[in-house]
C-alpha positions in Angstrom: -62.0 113.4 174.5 -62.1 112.2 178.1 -64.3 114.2 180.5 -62.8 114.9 183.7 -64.4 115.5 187.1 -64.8 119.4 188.3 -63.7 118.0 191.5 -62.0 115.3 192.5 -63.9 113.2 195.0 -61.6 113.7 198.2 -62.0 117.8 197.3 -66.2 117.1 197.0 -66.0 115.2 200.2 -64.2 118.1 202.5 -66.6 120.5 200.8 -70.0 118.4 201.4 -68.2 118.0 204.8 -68.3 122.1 205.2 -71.2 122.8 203.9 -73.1 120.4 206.1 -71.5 121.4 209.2 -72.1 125.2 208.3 -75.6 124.6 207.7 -76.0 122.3 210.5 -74.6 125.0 212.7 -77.3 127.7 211.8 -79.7 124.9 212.9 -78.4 124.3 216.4 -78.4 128.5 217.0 -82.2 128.8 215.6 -83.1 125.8 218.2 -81.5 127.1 221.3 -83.5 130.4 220.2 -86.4 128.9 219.8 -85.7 126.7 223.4 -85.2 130.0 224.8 -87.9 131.6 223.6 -90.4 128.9 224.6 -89.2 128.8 228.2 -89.9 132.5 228.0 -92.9 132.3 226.8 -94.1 129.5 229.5 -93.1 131.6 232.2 -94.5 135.2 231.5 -96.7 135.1 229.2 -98.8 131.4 228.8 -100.1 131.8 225.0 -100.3 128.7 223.4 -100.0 130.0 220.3 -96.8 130.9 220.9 -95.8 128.3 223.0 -96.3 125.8 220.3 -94.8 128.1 217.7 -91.5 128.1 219.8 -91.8 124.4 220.8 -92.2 123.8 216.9 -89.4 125.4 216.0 -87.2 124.1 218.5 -87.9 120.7 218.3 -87.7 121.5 213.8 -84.3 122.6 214.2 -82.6 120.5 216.9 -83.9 117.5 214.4 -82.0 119.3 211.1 -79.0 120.0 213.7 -78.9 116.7 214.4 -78.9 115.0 210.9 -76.7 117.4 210.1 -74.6 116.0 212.0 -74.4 113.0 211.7 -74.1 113.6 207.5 -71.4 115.7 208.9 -69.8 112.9 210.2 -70.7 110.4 207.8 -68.6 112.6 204.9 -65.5 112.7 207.1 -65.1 108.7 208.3 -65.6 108.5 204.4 -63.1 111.0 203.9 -60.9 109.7 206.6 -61.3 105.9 205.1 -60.7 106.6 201.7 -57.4 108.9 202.3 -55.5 108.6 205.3 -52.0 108.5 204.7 -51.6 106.7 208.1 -51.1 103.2 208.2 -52.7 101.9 211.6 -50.0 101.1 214.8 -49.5 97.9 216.1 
């Protein structure tokens, strides 16, 4: 008896593809938070506890929201190459 795939691969792509970007997403709010917050900080109150926390943070998340990304991207040109129905113009 043959065992088939849960999921085809086209399927697994699109939901790799969402997950990512949903993920990735969370990422970019936490490190415009964090941005925020670490401007704050510099201006009112000067720890540098904090200050580092928030820089931390920031520049933590603005690196996940950017490989994110670009896995993000990656699954959809693979998606894309694999099954366009579109044949390209001349």
């Amino acid at each position: 008896m043959e065992k088939r795939k849960v999921l085809d691969e086209g399927r697994q792509l699109k939901r790799l593809n969402a997950e990512t970007r949903k993920l990735s997403h969370v990422h970019k709010w936490f490190a415009i938070v964090a941005a925020l917050d670490c401007v704050l900080v510099y201006f009112y109150d000067r720890d540098m506890r904090n200050l580092v926390f928030s820089g931390g943070v920031c520049l933590l998340c603005t690196f996940l929201w950017l490989k994110g990304r670009r896995k993000s991207r990656a699954y959809r040109r693979e998606f894309r190459e694999k099954y366009s129905n579109t044949s390209p113009k001349p």
